[in-house]
N, C-alpha and C positions, 0 to 999 in steps of 0.2 A: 641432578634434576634431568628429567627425560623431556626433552623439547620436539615435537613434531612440526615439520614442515611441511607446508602443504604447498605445492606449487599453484602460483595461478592457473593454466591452461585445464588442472586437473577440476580444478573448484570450478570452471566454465562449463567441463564437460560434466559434472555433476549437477547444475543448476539446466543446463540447458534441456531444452523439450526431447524427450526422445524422438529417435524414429519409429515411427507408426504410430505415435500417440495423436489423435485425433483431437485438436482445441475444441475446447467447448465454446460457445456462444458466449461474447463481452457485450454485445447491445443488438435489438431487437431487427436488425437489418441481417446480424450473423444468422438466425433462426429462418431453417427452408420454410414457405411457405406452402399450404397442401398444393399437391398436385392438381394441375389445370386436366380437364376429362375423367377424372378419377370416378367411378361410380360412386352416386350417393342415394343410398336407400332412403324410402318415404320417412322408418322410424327416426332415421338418423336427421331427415329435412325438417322431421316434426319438432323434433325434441331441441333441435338452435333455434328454428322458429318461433318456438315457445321464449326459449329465454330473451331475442332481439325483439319479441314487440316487448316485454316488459321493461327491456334496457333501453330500448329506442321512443316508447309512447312519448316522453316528457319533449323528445327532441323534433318528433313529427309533429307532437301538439303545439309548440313553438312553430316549427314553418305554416302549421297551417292560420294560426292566429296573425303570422305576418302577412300572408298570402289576403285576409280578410284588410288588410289597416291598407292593403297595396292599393286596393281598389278604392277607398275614399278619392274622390276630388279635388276637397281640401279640407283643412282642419274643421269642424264641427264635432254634431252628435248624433250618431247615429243612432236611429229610431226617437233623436230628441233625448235622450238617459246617456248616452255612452261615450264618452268624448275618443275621437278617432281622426286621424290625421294620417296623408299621403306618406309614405317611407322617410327619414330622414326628417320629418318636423310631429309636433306635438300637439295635443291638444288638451283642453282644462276645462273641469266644470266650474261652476262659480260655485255652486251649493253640496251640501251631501251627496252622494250616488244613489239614485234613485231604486225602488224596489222591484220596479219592471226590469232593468238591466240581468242579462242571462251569460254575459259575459266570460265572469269570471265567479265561482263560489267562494262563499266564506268574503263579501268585502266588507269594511266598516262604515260607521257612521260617525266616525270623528274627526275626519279628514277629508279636504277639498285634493279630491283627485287627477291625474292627469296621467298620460297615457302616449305613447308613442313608438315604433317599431325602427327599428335602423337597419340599413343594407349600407354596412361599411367598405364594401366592395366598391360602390358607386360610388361614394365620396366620403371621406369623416364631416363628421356631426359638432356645429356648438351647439351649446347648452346654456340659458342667461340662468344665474343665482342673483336675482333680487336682496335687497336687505329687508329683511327679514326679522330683525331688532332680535327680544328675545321670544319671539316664538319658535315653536317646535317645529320642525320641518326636516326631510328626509327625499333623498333623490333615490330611489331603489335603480339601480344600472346592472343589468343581467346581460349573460350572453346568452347561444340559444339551449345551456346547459341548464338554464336558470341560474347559477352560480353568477355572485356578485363580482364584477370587477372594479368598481370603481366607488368608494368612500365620499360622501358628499351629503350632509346632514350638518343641523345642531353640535349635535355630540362630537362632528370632528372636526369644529373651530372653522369651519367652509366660509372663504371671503367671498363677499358679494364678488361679481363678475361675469367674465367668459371660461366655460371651460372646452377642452375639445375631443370628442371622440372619437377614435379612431380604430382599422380593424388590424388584424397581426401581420396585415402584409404593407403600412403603408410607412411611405420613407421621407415625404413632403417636408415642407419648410414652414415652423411654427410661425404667424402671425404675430406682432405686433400686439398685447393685448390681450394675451389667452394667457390665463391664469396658472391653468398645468392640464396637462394629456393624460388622457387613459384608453391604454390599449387594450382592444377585447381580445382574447382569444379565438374568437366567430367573426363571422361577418355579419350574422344575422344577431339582430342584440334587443333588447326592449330600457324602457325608460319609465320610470313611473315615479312623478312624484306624489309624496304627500304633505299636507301640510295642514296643520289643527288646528279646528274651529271652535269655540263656544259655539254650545246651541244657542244665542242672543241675536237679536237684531242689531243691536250694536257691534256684535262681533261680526256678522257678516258682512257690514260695513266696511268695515275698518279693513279687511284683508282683502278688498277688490284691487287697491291698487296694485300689492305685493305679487298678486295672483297673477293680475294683465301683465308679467311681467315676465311670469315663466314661458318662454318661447324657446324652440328648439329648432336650429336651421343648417340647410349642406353650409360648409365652409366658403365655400364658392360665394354668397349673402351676407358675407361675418364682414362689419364695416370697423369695427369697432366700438359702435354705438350703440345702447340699449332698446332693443325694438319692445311695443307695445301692444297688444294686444286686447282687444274689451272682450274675455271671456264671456261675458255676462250676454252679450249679443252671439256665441255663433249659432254659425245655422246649424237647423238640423239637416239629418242626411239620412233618406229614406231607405229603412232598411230589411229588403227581401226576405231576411230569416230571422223574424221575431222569436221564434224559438217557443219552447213548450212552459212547462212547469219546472222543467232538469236545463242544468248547464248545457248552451251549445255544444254540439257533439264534434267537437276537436278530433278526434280519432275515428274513424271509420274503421273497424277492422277488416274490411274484403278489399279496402284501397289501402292498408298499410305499407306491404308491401311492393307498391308502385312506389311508393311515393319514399321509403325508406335508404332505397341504393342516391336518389339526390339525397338525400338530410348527411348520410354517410360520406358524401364528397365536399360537401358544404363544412362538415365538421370535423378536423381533424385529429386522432386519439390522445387521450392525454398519455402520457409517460407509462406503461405499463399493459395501455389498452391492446397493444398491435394484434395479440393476439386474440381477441376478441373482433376486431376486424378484421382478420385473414378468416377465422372460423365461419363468421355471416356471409363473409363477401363470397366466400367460396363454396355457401348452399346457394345462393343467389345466383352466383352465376349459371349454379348448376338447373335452376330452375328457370332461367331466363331462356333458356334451352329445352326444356319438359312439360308441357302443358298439365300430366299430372301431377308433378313436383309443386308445379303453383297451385291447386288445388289443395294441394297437402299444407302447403303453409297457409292458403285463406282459411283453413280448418282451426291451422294451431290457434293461430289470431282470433278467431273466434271464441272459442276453447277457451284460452288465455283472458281475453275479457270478459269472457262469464264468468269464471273459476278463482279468477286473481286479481286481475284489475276491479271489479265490481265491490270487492271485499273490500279494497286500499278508501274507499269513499268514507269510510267510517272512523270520526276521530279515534274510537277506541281501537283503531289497526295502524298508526300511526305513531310515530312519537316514540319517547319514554314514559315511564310513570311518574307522575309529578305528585302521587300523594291525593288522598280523600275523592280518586275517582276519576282526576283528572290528568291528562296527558299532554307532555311538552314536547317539541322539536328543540334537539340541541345543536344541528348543523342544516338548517335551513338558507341555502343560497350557498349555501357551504359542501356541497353535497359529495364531489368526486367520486369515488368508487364508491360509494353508499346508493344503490341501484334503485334499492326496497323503498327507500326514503326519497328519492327522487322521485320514484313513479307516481307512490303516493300523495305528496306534496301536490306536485301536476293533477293528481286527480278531485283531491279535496280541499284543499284551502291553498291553490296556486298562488304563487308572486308572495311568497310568505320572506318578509325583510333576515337579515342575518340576525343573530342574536344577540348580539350589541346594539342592536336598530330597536329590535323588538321582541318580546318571549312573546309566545303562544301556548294558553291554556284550553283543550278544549275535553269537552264531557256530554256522553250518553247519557248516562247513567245517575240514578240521585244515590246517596250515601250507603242506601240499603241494597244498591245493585239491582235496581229495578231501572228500566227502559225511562227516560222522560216522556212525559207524555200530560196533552193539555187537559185530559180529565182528569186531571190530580192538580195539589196548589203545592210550590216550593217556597223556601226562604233560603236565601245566600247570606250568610251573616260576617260580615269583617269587623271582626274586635278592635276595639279602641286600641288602635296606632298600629294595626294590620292589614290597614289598606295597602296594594299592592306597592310595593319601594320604588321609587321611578323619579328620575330628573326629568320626564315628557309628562305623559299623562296615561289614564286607564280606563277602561270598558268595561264590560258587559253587554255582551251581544247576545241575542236571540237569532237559530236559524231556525225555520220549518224544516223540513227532511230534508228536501234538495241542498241544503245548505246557503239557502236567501232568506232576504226578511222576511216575516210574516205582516202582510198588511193591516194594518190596524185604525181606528179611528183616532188615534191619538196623532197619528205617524211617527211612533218612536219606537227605535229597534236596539237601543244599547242603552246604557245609564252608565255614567261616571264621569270623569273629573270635567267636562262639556256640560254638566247639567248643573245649573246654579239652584235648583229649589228642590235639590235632595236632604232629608230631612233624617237625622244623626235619633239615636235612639239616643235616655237621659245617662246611659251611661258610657258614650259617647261610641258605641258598635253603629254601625251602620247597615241596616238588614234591606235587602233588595226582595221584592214580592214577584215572585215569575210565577203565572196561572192566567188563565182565558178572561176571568173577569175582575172587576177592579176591585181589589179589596178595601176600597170605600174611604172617605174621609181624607186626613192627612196623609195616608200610607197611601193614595194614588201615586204622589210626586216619587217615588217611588217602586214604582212597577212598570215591569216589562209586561205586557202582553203575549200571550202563548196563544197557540193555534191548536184547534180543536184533531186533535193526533202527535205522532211521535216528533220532535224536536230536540235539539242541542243546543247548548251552552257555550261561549266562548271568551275566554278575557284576554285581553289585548294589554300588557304594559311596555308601551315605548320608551325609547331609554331608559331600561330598567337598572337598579344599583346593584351592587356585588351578589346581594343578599338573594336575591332571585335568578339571576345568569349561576352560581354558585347552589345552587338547589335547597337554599338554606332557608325559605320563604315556601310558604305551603300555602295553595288555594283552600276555602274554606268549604266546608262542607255543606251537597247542596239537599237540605233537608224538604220532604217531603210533608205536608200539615195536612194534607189530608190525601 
């Protein structure tokens, strides 16, 4: 038998790095960053320009939405519709969200809303969870990525109490009373609950106390005691930019750029990003230096939101395809390197819950690939025992173009599981009537109103079951009658 021996020292010098072999980069600090003065041509300023407003709108749309809640006084509604509250506390409406509100696109009518902006930098935040029995309810906790941090709903068994929010830098000593922590990633974070109402006077009753009850306060305030508040009395809070027909305009693209190099210090990259922030940071600086450089980027930006941002507004540019017309988000709040879907999101149906909270179905188009539009009449027909799968509940929402209600004399802008005198076809399908006039008789209780022009479609199932998060559950076809 032939036995080789290897001496150790030799196997060392075999394994060992040569000389002149140059390491490669183990983690994102080894990697040089571009050269400081380096010239940077206009193509080259244009073309990352282009790419950071469409990576950065959802993150400057965040600051400047904070920047708006900073200035309240104190919790009310501002213009009377919008509940808005100083940094670090919250605020609640008692009823549906009103149709004047320009807020945000894409909200519903099934839920008693509430709204609140955090600067964790200042102080961490509690948060009270009322009991809630078994209604449906859902805290939506973002940071300023949109991306959800914090679990606190129905669906995830949340015990009444105190919880506390706090930002990635803070080291304090938990209170007496607080149920459990959740650290954001940001400093800059939002809050939004919701909670579900019967369209009934009885229901709106019944959930005032529950309601007075969501309050959000600095920790600094936290007693351990449940504070109360009468939503039903705040004040309103006058407010200077009522806004047009379209979503307030969150983005400015000729200010993007100022305002982008703060959102980039405020926000630090996730795992992978670095180079994506050496790449901006360093046309940036290079323009903070060039008068024509910055020219060149308020071009991209412009550019950019006509070409590509303007297009993401459209459910049909969004999403996956979910079958018979309609398109779903599969990582909504969930977004991370998904840019496309980020931007998007931010632009048409913002503050859109994860998809354990809630699927989103939305539709242009009726079954033939034609545009919806209020000179035609549709039917939504759900077969007996194909109503959407859901342990919350479900909708049908009507937008007009900008993606808000369409005002009507009825003032109903969705139908489903909130509407108690919806009325089952004999063979137990349940057909919804969307078109400008009422198609009479029994079949009103039953109709959405349209708006004389182009419109979209929307279903909402919260807490939805396997069959639907799993793409096994199909929206129904939205047929055109005439």
């Amino acid at each position: 038998m032939l036995v080789l021996m290897v001496e150790a020292p030799l196997l060392a010098r075999d394994t060992a790095i040569p000389k002149g072999q140059v390491p490669a980069p183990k983690t994102a600090a080894d990697v040089p960053p571009p050269v400081n003065g380096a010239p940077v041509s206009p193509a080259y300023a244009a073309a990352i320009g282009r790419f950071a407003y469409i990576w950065g709108w959802p993150l400057v749309n965040m600051h400047n939405r904070q920047t708006l809640f900073s200035t309240a006084p104190h919790p009310g509604l501002l213009g009377g519709v919008l509940p808005v509250a100083p940094l670090n506390q919250l605020a609640m409406l008692s009823d549906y969200l009103a149709p004047e509100q320009r807020f945000v696109t894409s909200p519903n009518q099934d839920v008693v809303y509430g709204a609140g902006f955090l600067a964790l930098d200042k102080e961490p935040v509690v948060i009270q969870v009322p009991d809630f029995g078994d209604r449906f309810w859902v805290y939506q906790v973002v940071d300023q990525r949109s991306d959800s941090f914090a679990a606190m709903g129905i669906q995830y068994s949340t015990k009444p109490g105190h919880y506390l929010l706090v930002g990635p830098d803070w080291k304090g000593d938990i209170p007496e009373g607080i149920e459990a922590v959740y650290r954001s990633p940001t400093n800059l974070g939002a809050v939004f609950p919701r909670i579900f109402m019967d369209d009934t006077a009885e229901d709106r009753k019944a959930i005032q106390p529950m309601i007075d009850q969501v309050v959000a306060y600095p920790l600094s305030e936290f007693n351990g005691k449940m504070k109360t508040i009468d939503w039903s009395e705040a004040p309103g809070i006058p407010n200077p930019n009522k806004g047009g027909k379209g979503e307030t305009q969150w983005v400015v693209p000729n200010k993007f750029f100022e305002i982008l190099p703060v959102v980039m210090q405020q926000v630090p990259p996730l795992p992978g990003e670095e180079a994506i922030y050496a790449s901006i940071s360093f046309v940036l600086d290079a323009a903070a230096k060039d008068p024509a450089l910055q020219k060149v980027l308020i071009q991209a930006a412009e550019e950019t939101e006509n070409t590509v941002i303007k297009e993401m507004f459209q459910f049909r540019n969004n999403g996956v395809d979910a079958g018979n017309g309609w398109r779903t988000q599969k990582n909504a709040a969930r977004f991370g390197y998904d840019y496309f879907q980020r931007t998007a999101t931010a632009k048409g149906n913002m503050f859109s819950n994860v998809p354990n909270e809630t699927m989103y179905f939305g539709s242009d188009f009726d079954s033939s690939g034609k545009r919806l539009d209020g000179g035609n009449a549709y039917t939504v027909t759900f077969a007996q025992g194909e109503l959407p799968p859901v342990d919350g509940f479900w909708s049908l929402t009507l937008y007009n173009e900008q993606h808000f209600f369409h005002p009507n004399e009825l003032n109903r802008y969705s139908l489903g599981t909130k509407n108690k005198t919806l009325i089952k076809n004999d063979d137990g399908s349940l057909t919804l009537y969307v078109q400008a006039e009422s198609p009479g008789g029994k079949r009103e209780a039953n109709w959405l109103p349209a708006p004389q022009g182009n419109f979209s479609l929307y279903i909402r199932a919260y807490w939805p079951k396997e069959a639907i998060t799993s793409g096994n559950w199909t929206p129904p076809e939205i047929e055109a009658t005439r």
